[in-house]
Structure formats: structure tokens, C-alpha cells
C-alpha positions as CSV (number, residue, x, y, z in Angstrom):
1,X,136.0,125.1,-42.6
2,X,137.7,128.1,-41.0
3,X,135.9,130.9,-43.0
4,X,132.5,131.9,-43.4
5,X,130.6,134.8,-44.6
6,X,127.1,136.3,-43.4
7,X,125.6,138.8,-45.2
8,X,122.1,141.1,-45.1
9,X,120.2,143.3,-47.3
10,X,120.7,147.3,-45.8
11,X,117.3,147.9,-45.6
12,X,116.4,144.0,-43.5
13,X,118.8,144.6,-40.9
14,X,116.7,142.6,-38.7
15,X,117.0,139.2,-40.6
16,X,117.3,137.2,-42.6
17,X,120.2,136.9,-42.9
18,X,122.4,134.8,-45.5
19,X,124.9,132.6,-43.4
20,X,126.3,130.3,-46.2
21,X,126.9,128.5,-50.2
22,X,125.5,125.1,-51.3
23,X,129.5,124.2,-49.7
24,X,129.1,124.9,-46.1
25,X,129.5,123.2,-43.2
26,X,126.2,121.4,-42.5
27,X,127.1,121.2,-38.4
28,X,127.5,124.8,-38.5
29,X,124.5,125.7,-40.6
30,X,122.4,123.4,-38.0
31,X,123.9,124.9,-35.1
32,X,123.0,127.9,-36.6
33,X,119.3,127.2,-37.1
34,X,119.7,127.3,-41.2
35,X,117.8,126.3,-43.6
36,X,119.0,125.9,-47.3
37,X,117.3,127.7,-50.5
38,X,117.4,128.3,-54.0
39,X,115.7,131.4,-55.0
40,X,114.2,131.2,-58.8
41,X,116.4,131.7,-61.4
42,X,119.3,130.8,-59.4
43,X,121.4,127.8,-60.3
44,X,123.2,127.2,-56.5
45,X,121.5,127.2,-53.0
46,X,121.9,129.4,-50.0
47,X,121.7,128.9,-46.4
48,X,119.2,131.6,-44.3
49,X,118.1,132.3,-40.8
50,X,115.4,134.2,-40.1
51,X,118.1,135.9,-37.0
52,X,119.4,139.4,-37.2
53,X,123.0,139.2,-38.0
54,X,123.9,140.5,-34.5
55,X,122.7,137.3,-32.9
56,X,124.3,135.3,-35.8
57,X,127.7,136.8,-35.1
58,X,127.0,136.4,-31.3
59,X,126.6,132.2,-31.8
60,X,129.5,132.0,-34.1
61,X,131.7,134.0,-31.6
62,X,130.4,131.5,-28.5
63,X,132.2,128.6,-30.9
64,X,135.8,130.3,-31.3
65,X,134.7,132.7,-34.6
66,X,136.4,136.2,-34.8
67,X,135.1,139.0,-37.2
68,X,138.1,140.0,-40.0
69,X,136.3,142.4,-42.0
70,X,133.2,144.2,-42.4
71,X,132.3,145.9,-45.4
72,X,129.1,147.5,-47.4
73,X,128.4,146.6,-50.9
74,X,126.0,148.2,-52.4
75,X,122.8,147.7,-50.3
76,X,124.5,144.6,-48.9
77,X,126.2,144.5,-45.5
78,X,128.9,141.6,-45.6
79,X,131.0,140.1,-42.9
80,X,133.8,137.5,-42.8
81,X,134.4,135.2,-39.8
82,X,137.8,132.9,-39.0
83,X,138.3,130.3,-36.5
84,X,141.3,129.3,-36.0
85,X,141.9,125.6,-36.4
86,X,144.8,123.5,-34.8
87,X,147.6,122.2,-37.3
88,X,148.7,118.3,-37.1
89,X,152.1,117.5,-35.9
90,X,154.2,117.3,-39.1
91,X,156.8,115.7,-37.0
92,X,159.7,118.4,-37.6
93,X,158.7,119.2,-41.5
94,X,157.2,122.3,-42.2
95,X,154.1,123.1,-44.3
């Protein structure tokens, strides 16, 4: 999974902060110290960390994760991370 997206409420800058969808990686979510969640009313879960998002984007950095964007929405502060993956030898034909 070479995308994922961390997010935090304006106002809890200091954690938690929302590290992944009901889809994510469940390696990376444990590396991450996640835990998964459904808030009431909701109909799909979440993963959390208590962490600040500076220390999340330090971990995802140490395993090859680069920040592409940054953005505010609303009171939400959202970030998107890529890691680059290796593509398999196609043997000459292209993708």
C-alpha cells in the first residue's frame, strides 16, 4: 500500500491522530501503535494513535514514506504519504 493519509482535528494538534480506513495495511497500523474504531453512528472503522502527528510522520519517514501534500480542511489538518515500491521485471513489456 504505497499511500496513506493522517489526519488531526486543528484544535488536538497534540494527538490523536487518525492514521488510516477499515482497508489499511494492518503491519503498518501495528508498527504504528494503532488501534481500530468505529465511532457511533458511523458505518466503517478508523485507525487512531494517541501520537501527535509529528511523531507519526517521523515513524512513517524512518520506513521510506515521503510527505506529497499537506492541506487544511476546515478544522482538519490532512497529510498524504508515498512510498515508493519496486516494480517486477516485466521481462521487456511495459506496463
Amino acid at each position: 500500500m504505497p499511500y496513506v493519509l493522517i489526519s488531526t482535528q486543528i484544535r488536538l494538534e497534540t494527538g490523536p491522530t487518525m492514521v488510516g480506513d477499515e482497508y489499511s495495511d494492518p503491519a503498518l497500523m501495528s508498527y504504528l501503535g494503532a488501534r481500530k474504531t468505529t465511532m457511533l453512528g458511523n458505518n466503517f472503522s478508523e485507525y487512531h494513535v494517541d501520537d501527535p502527528p509529528r511523531m507519526i510522520l517521523d515513524k512513517l519517514e524512518k520506513i521510506g514514506y515521503r510527505v506529497i501534500s499537506m492541506t487544511g480542511v476546515g478544522q482538519t489538518l490532512v497529510w498524504c504519504l508515498h512510498k515508493e515500491t519496486i516494480l517486477p521485471d516485466l521481462g521487456g513489456h511495459s506496463l
